[in-house]
FITORKE-259099 format. One record per residue: x, y, z of N, C-alpha, C in turn; residue in one letter. Coordinates in steps of 0.02 Angstrom, whole numbers, plus 50000, padded with zeros to 5 digits. Example, Ala and Ser with C-alpha at 12.3 -4.5 7.8 and 13.67 -1.06 7.14 Angstrom:
<titis>
506604971650390506154977550390506604983550390A506424988850354506844994750357506455000250394S
</titis>
This chain:
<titis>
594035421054408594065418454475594615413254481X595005412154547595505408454552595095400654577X595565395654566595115388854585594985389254645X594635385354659594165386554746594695379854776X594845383754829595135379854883596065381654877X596025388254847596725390454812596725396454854X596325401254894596285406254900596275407254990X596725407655008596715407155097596565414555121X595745414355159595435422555157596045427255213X596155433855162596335436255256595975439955284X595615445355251595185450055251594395449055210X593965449655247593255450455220592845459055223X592775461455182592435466555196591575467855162X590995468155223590325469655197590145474555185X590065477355106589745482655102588865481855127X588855490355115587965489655155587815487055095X587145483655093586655482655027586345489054992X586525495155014586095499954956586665506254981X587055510654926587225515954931587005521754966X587385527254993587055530855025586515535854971X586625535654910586325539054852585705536754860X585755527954843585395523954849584755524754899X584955525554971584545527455023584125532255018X584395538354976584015544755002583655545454946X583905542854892583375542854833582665537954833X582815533054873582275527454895581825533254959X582255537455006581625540355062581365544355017X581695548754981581345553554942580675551254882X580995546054851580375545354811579835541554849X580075538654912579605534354942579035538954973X579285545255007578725550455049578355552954958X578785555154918578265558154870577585553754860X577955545854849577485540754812576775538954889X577045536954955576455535454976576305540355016X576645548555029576335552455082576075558555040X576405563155019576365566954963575825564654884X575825561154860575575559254815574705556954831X574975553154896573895551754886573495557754915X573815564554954573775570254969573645572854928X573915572054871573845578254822573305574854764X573235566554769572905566454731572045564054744X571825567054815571445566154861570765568154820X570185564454808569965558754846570205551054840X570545549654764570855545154748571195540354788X571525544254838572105539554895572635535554882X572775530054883573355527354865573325524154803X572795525554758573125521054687572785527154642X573085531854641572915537754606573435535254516X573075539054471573485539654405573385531454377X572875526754428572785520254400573355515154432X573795516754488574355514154494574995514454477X574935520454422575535521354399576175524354451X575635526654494576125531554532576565528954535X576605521554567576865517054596577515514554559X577635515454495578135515354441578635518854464X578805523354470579695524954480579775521554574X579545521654613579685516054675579835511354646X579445507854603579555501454584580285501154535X580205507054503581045504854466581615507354507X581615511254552582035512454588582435509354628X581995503954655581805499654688582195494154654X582015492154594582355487354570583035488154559X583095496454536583975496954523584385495754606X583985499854637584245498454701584515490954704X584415487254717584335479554707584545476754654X584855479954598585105476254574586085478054550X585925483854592586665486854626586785484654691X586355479554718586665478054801587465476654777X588145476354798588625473154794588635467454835X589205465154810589505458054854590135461954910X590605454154954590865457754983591565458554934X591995462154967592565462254934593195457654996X593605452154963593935448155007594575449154998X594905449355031595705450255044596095442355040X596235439654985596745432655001597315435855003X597685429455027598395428855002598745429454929X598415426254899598605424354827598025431754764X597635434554808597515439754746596755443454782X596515448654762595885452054787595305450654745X594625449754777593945449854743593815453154752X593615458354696593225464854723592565465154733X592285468354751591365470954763591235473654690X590675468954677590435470454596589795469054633X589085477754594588555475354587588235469154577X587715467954584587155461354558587145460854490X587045467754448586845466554378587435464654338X588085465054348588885464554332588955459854354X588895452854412588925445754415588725443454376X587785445154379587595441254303587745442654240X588035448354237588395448654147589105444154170X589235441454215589915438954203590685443354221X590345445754254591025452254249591565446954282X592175453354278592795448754327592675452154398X593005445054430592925450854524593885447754554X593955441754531594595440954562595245442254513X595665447354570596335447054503596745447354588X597295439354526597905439054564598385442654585X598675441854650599525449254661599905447654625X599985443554572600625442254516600525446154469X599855448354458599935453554374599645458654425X599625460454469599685466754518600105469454504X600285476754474600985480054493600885484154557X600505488154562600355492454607599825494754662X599835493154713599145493954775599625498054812X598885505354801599105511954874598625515854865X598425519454922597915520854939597595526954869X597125527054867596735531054815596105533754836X596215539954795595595543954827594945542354761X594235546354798593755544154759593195545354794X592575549654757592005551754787591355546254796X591005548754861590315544254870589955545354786X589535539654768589405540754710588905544554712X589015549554665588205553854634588405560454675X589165561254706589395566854737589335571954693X589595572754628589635577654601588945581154579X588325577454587587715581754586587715587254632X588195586154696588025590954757588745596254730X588785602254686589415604254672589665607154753X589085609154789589435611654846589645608554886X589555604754914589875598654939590515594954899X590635593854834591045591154817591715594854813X591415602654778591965609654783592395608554852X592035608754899592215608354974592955603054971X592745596754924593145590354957592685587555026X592315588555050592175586955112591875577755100X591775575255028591525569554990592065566454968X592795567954963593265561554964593435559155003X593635552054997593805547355022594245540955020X594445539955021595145535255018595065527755010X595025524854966595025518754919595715513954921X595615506554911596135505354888596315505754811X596775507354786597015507954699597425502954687X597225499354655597385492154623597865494454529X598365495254508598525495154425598605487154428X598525485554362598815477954353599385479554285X599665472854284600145473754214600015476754145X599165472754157598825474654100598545483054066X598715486354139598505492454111598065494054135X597615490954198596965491754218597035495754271X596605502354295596705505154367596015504354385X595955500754447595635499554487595225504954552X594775504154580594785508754637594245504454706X594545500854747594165496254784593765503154848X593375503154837592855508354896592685505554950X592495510454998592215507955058591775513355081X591045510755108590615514055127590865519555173X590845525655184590825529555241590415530055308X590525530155370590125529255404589885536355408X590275544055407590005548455405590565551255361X590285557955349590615563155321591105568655357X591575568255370591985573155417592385576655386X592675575555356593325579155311593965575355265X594065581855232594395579655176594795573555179X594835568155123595285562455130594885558055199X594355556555198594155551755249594215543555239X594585543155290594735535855296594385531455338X593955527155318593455522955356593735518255400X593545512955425593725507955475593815501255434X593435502955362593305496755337593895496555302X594245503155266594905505155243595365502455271X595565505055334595985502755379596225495955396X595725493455382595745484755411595965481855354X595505486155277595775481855225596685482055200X596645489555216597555488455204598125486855238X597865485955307598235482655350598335474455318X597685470855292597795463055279598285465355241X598205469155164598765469255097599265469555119X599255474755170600355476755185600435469855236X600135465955256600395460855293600465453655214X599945455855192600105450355122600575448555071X600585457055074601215459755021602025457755079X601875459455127602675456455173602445450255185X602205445655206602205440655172602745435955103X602265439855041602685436554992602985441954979X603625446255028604055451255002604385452454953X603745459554946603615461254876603355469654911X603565473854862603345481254893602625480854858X602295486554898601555486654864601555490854811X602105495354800602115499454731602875498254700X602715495354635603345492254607603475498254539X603095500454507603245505054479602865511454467X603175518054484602875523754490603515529354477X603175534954436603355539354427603565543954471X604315546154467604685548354523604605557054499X604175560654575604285568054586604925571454615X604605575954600605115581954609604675585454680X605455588254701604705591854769604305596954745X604835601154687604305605054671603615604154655X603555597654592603035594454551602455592154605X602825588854651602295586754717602015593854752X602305598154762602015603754809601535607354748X601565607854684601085608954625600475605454633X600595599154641600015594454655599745594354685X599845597254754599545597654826599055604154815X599355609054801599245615554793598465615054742X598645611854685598065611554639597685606554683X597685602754704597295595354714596745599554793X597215605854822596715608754862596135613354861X596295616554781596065620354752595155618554770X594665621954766594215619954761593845619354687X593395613654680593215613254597592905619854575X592455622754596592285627754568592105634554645X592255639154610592095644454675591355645854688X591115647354772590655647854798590115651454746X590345658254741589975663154698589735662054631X590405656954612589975653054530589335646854552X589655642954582588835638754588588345641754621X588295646654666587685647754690587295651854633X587925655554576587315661154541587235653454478X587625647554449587255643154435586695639454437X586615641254526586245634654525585315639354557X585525646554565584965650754605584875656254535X585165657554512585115665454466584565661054434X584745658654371584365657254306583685655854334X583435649754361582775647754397582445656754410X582805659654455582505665154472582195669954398X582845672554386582585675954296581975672054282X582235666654252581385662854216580695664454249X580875663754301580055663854344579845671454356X580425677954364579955681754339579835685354253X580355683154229580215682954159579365681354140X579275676954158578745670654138578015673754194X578265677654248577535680254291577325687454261X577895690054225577865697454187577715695254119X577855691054078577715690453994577345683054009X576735683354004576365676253998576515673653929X576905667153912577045664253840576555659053837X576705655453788576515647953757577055643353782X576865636553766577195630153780577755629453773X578145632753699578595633053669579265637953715X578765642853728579215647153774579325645553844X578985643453861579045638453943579475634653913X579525627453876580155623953850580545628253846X580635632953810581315635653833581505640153862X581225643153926581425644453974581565638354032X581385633254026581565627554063582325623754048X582355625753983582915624453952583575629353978X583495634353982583775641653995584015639754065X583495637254097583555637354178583975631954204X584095625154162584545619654172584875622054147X585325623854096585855626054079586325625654113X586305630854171587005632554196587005628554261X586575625854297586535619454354586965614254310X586835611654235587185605754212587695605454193X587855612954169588655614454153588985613754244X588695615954262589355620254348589355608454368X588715605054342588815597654362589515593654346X589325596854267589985592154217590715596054251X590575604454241591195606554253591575603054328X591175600354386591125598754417591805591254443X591215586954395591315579554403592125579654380X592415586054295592745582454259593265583054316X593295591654369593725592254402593715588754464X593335585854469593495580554542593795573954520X593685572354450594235565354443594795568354451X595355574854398595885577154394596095577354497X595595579054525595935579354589596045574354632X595545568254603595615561254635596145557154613X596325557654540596825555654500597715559954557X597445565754547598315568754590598385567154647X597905565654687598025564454756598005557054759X597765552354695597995545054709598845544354685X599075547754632599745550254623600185550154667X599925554654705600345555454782600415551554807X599795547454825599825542454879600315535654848X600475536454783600795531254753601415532454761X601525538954764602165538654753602385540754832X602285542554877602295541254931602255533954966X601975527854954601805521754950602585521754931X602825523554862603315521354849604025520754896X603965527554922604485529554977604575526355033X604165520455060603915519455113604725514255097X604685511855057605185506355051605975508755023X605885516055012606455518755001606785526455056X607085523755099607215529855140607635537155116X607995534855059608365540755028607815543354976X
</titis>
């Protein structure tokens, strides 16, 4: 952190207190735990299993809460970013100065826990446009902003907007470009990048027989050959399989596409200050 009374604000931005992940995982376990659950565990009612029920609300609950973020502030002299609750109290860092800044331009980057949804993420219809912070040190950054909705590819929020308007007024200010060093394309190399970066992560026909085939097999496997325990384990095993592969295959290709299209935006950033 820089000394207090060193830092003249220009920009403030409030994230919400709970992710949108955050949200739907709190309604969801919340209807199982008090609507669903004393239903099913009827005559019992609401403290069925001894109270236990009440255990994943309760930790959910706590992670929720202990990922609220802070805000993220725009000075003159350097950015605080939005760090969870549990990362203040370990001490984390939140302020880095524009002097060991080399580079701020826009960067892409998914709502978190996107890549569970492969169809939605395949789409792109879940990126969104960040600020990207490198420092001298080697560090790449990615400052987020809540979405108010989901519309399409590369969505740029309001909270975005406002925040990079303060930087490019900060950065002219103490004139200084916002990208000082970046790797110079070729048009070809750039129209490669575009081309792949539109690509979708995985095709329609592979995740749906991922994420629908196997489940199906097992269950009538398992209504035609009645097994033991052992064989249920692994047909349960059988049946995640290819949902967790099409996940990973997923996630690794949505960084490679968030990574090329923050590329772009860097080196485009770069051009801004070079007309030839």
């Amino acid at each position: 952190m820089a000394p207090t009374g060193s830092k003249a604000l220009a920009f403030e931005y409030l994230p919400i207190p709970v992710s949108p992940m955050g949200v739907a995982l709190l309604l969801l376990v919340g209807i199982v735990t008090f609507l669903l659950g004393p239903i099913a565990a009827y005559p019992e009612g609401l403290w069925p299993l001894g109270g236990l029920c009440f255990l994943p609300f309760v930790v959910l609950l706590a992670w929720a809460l202990a990922n609220r973020p802070s805000p993220t502030r725009i000075h003159t002299e350097g950015i605080e970013l939005s760090v969870p609750l549990w990362r203040r109290a370990a001490g984390a860092r939140r302020f880095y100065a524009w002097d060991e800044v080399v580079n701020v331009f826009p960067a892409s980057y998914e709502i978190s826990g996107a890549f569970l949804s492969p169809f939605a993420s395949s789409a792109g219809t879940l990126v969104h446009t960040g600020i990207g912070i490198e420092t001298a040190a080697g560090e790449r950054l990615t400052v987020t902003f809540t979405p108010g909705a989901i519309r399409a590819f590369r969505g740029e929020t309001e909270g975005y907007r406002r925040a990079m308007e303060a930087v490019r007024d900060v950065f002219r200010a103490r004139e200084r470009p916002l990208v000082s060093s970046v790797k110079a394309y070729t048009d070809d190399e750039v129209k490669a990048m575009q081309a792949e970066a539109r690509e979708p992560l995985l095709g329609m026909a592979t995740i749906v027989l991922a994420f629908l085939t196997p489940p199906a097999l097992v269950a009538v496997v398992l209504l035609v050959m009645p097994l033991g325990p052992f064989a249920w384990g692994l047909a349960a095993v059988v049946a995640l399989a290819p949902p967790v592969a099409s996940i990973v295959v997923t996630y690794r290709r949505g960084q490679r596409r968030n990574f090329l299209l923050s590329e772009l935006s860097k080196f485009q950033e770069s051009l801004r200050r070079s007309p030839a």
